[in-house]
Structure formats: C-alpha cells, structure tokens
C-alpha positions, 0 to 999 in steps of 0.5 A: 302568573302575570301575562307578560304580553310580549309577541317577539318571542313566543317562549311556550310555543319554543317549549312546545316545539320542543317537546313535539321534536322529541315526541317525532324522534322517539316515534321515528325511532319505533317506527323503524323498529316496527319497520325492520323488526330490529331494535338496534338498527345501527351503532347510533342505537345501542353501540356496544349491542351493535358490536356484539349483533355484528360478532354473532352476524359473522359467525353466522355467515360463516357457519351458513357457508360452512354448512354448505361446504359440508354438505359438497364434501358429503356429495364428493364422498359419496360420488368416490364410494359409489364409483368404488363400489363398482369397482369391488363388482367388477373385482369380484367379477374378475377374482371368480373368473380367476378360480375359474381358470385356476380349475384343472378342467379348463385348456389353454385356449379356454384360459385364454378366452377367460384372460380376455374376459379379464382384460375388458373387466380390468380396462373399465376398472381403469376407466372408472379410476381415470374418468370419476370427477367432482366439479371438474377434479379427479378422485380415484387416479391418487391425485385427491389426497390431502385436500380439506374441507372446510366445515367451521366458521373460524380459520383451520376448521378443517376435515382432512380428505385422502381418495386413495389411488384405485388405477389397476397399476396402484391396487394388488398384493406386495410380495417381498423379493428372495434374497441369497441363497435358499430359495435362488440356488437351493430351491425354486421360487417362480411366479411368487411361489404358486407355481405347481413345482416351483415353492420349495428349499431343500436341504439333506434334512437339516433345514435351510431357515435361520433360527431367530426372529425377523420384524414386520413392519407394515401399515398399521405398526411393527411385530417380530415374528419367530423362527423357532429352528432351522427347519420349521415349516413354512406353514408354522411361519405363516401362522406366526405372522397371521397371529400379529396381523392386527399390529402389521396388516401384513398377513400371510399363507404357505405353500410347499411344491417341488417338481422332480426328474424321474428315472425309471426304477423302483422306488422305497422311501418313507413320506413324512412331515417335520424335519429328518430328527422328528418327522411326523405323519410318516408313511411308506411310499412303494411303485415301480415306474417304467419308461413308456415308448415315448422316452419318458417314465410312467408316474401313474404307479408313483402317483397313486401310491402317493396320493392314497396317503395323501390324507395322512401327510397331506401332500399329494402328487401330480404330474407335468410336462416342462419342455418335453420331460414328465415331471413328478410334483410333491405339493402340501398346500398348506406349505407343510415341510415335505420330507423323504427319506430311507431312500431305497431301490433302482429309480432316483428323484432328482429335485429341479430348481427355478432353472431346470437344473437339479439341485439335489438327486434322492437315490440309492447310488448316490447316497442319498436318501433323505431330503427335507422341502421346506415351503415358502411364506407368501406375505400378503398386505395391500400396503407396502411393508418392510421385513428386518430379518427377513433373509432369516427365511430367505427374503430381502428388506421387504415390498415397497412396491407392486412389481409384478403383482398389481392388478394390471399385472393379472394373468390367467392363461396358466393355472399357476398365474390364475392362483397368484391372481387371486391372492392379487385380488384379494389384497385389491379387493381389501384396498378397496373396502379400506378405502370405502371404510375410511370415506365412509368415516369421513361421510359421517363426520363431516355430516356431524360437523354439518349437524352441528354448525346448523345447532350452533348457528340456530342458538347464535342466532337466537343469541343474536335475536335477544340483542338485537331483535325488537319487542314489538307489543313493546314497541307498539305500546310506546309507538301508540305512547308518542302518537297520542304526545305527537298529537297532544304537542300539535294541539298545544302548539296550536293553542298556544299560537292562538294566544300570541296572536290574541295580542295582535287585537290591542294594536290601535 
C-alpha cells in the first residue's frame, strides 16, 4: 500500500474516531443498564418491548392499589362483624331476661324492674347501630348497602358490599295482620296470639278455617301450604308451613287459649281433640264450681279436674282476673284444637272475645253443648313476607313491616308481652347471625381476591422482568467487551495521529 502523504485530512484517524463513537454508545448503553438494571430504559431501546413492559406496569399498579383496597374492605367487614356480635350479646342478654319475666313466680313491680334492665341493654344495642363507623361512614344504621369494592385492576372489578340495618326499630319478627271475621268477631287475636286467653276461633264444632291452600312468599322464594279441611288444627298448619321453611324462610309455631266467664253450677262435658266428627284424646270433665263471698266463682275445683288430664289432651287450665271478673283459661301450647262437647248440668261457659264480649256461651239452657277452639298460626321470619290465601286461616296479605313486634317494641311488664318478646328476639337474633354470615362470606372472598391480585401481580411482574430486565453477567461481558475496543480505538487514535504529524518533519 503506498503512502499517500497527505495532512489535510486524516482519513484513518476519521476511521478510528469513528469506531471509538461507537465503542462509547454501545459502553454508554451497558452502563445504563448496569446502572438501572433494565435492559430496555426507554422506547429508543427496544420500542415494541417498551410498549409491552408499560401494559404490564399498569396492571401492576393497579393490581398493588387493588390489594390495598381489599385488605380496607376486610378491615370494614370485620369492624361491622365485631360490632355485631356485640350486639347478639346483648340480645341473648335481653331474650333471657324476657323468659325471666315470662315466669309466673315474678310481680308486676318485678317485671317492671326486669323491663327497665331491657331498656338500657335495648338503648346500647341502638348506640352501637348509630355510633359504629369506617373512615367517618356509618355501617349498621342501613345506610351502607350497595356500596363496592374495588378488588381488580381493570374497570367493574367489583365485590359488592350490603351491612344491613341493625337499629332496634329495623330488626324483630314480621307477624301478619287478622283479616275478616274469624279471629275479629269469631275469636281473640291480642298481642299476636300469645296473650293467656286471647289465641283462639270458635265455631259449634265445624270449624272456622277454609279448606284449600294458601301460598308464601317470603325472602328466600314461594311455597304453597295446605289447609286439608275446615277444622284442622292450627298446630297441623304450622307444621305445613315449617315443612317448606328452607324455600320461604318464613316458619311458624301454634298456640290455642281462650278465656271463659264462668257462672257457678255444675259442670259435665267431655274434653277432646280434633274436630266435633273426630274428636281424639277424649276425656270426661266433672267439678262443681260455687261463688265465693266476693261475687266471683271458685275455679279451683274445674281446674284441677282439667289439669289432672292434662297429659292426655294436652290442654291444661288456669285462671285470671280482667277487670275485676275471674276468668277460666283453656290453653294447648301447642295450638292443638280445644274441643268440648256433651255439655251437661247448672253452670255455663261462656267464650270472651278480644273485647270482652261473649261470642259463644257452653250451657245446657242454651243448647249448646259443643264448641270447637281452633288455635292461631304465629308466622314468624326476620324478613318481610307475603300470604296469597292467607284469609283461608284468617290472615291478610302478608307482613311487609315490623308494627308492633321490632325490638324497639319489646315489652315485658306482662307475662304474655315477655312471651311475644321472645319470639321478636329470636327473629332479631336470627337477623343478625344472617347478617354476620353473609359478611363473613363477603370477608373470605374478598380475602381470596386479595390473594389472587398478590399471585397475579408476582407472575406479571415476573413476565415484566423477562422483557425488560437486564441480564447483568451478560451486560458485564460486553461492558468489559467495549472498554477494552474503548481502549484499543484510544490508542490506535493515537497512533495514527502520530503518523500524520510524522509528515510535518519533510517541511524545509
């Protein structure tokens, strides 16, 4: 090769810078990915795999914020579970206060000293519905329902969250209203049936329910339940409709007890069972009831001689006084049809409605000497209910509200308010338990949702990783690779400058 010996332009030192550009771009470029552990530190570097790190960036992010709202939501949950619980404590508290008072032992003043205990436990349970927050919002009052949490990356990723309403005025037992005749003017219906006297329909002895069927339809879907004849029982009713509980969630218990004004005489009737054509548990019924100096029959006689068959039939016999006047009270606790007949002797029975009044009179003079007491159905369910048919066995449309028998409602001064107020805490106490199931559900899949944005987000980001992260034996290779050509195009630079000057010596 001739030497061209030429200085203008120094064509192999060009060459060489050239090559030490390069050798700086390709060191730049490892020492960045050295330095941030990336291979891909911006589009410039690899623009489709800058695209794809950034998609599995967001859903990271996103997954990360979703992990954290989870774990919120589990914190909320379990701040209304606990709250709730407390208040099922203080149910109990309150419903064995309630069969307490329901004990014939207790006075009135000891009844009214158990009602006030009632009504403290009831003002906290009240306190604890308005006063129980998450980040400044209420739960129990039934103003957190609908609300969502957001548990996923991506848009309506969402686990729906309802806290029911647990105030004293939200939470008891929905009792449907009496319509029409039987139970209004053919009977008593007081304080939903659980009044001493005040649960019966009488009839001579045919019956006063409808043959037929009537449908529920209550929270969880509809049933139909039968009524096989006229004068079933009311016990067979409830049984009916407890049978299809799991596809209503109403269920039901019966109770039979009415109240008569006694005269005094002799008495001869035959106690039973079922209905005046088939009767059952049939015994005979004897006493002779005088009237004491105060004007007002002895019973003790008529009692007993009921009671001491009680084991047979099942209803047994008590006494109160309403307004002045002994009564006689006939009660199957089981709501087991009452029926006597074969009337006979001096004395006479007469049957009192709701008002007091005598809607039917058992004696000899009158003819009369069959009788048939049919109980009442007590619906009981913790969510609002509707009977198509229900005027079949003397009900309206249904319960859509908790008039009367919400727990705010409790009363225990009487024995007959302490009964009903069990049955209201036992639908309340239910409630709650529903509600405290259905969070605990929501607890547990919101903590697998949680579980599974923290997998899903580990194996995105090693997807991540394999894209964008730098291999660093790999880098550190070729960073050694381009510091030694850094090095050797340094010296070749030099070299070659030394050549061109090497010219400058031939100048005279």
């Amino acid at each position: 090769m001739a030497i061209s010996g030429i200085i203008n332009t120094n064509t192999s030192a060009l060459n060489t810078l050239n090559a030490l550009n390069g050798t700086q771009g390709n060191l730049n470029t490892y020492l960045q990915q050295l330095s941030t552990g990336k291979s891909i530190n911006g589009p410039q570097d690899n623009p489709a795999g800058y695209a794809i790190a950034q998609r599995f960036q967001t859903q990271i992010n996103g997954l990360n914020q979703a992990i954290s709202n989870g774990n919120q939501g589990v914190s909320l949950v379990q701040t209304a579970t606990g709250a709730i619980q407390n208040q099922t404590s203080i149910l109990q508290q309150i419903r064995t206060t309630a069969v307490q008072a329901a004990n014939a032992s207790n006075t009135t003043s000891d009844r009214q000293a158990l009602q006030g205990v009632v009504s403290q436990l009831l003002a906290q349970i009240q306190t604890i519905a308005t006063q129980t927050q998450f980040n400044g919002q209420n739960i129990l009052d039934g103003t957190f329902a609908g609300a969502a949490f957001q548990v996923g990356a991506n848009s309506n990723q969402i686990i729906n969250v309802a806290v029911g309403n647990t105030q004293t005025n939200a939470m008891g037992n929905y009792t449907a209203a009496t319509s029409g005749a039987i139970y209004n003017t053919s009977g008593a219906y007081v304080q939903g049936g659980y009044a001493p006297g005040g649960a019966f329909t009488y009839s001579t002895g045919s019956g006063n329910f409808t043959s037929g069927t009537f449908d529920i339809a209550g929270s969880v879907g509809t049933a139909a339940v039968n009524v096989t004849s006229n004068g079933e029982s009311a016990a067979n009713i409830a049984a009916s409709v407890n049978a299809v509980t799991a596809q209503t969630g109403v269920s039901a218990q019966a109770y039979t007890s009415v109240s008569f004004a006694v005269t005094g005489g002799t008495f001869s009737f035959t106690l039973s069972n079922g209905t005046s054509g088939n009767p059952s548990n049939t015994v005979n019924i004897s006493a002779d009831v005088t009237t004491g100096s105060n004007g007002q029959p002895d019973l003790s006689s008529l009692v007993t001689a009921i009671n001491n068959q009680a084991a047979v039939t099942g209803t047994s016999a008590s006494t109160q006084v309403v307004n002045g006047q002994t009564e006689l009270v006939l009660t199957n606790s089981n709501g087991n049809n009452i029926l006597v007949s074969g009337f006979t002797g001096t004395g006479s029975l007469g049957a009192l409605g709701s008002g007091g009044n005598t809607i039917g009179t058992l004696s000899s003079g009158t003819g009369s000497g069959t009788a048939l007491f049919q109980g009442v159905v007590q619906f009981q369910s913790s969510s609002s209910y509707s009977l198509s048919g229900g005027g079949n066995i003397g009900y309206s449309s249904g319960a859509a509200s908790l008039t009367g028998s919400a727990v705010a409602n409790i009363n225990i001064t009487t024995a007959a308010g302490a009964q009903r107020a069990i049955s209201i805490l036992d639908q309340a106490i239910n409630y709650l338990n529903q509600q405290n199931g259905a969070l605990g559900a929501i607890q547990n899949r919101i903590q697998a949702s949680v579980t599974n944005a923290q997998t899903t987000a580990t194996n995105l980001q090693s997807a991540q990783s394999v894209v964008q992260d730098a291999n660093i034996a790999q880098a550190t290779s070729q960073l050694t690779k381009y510091q030694i050509l850094q090095q050797a195009d340094i010296s070749t630079l030099a070299q070659e400058n030394a050549l061109q000057q090497s010219y400058l010596k031939l100048l005279p």
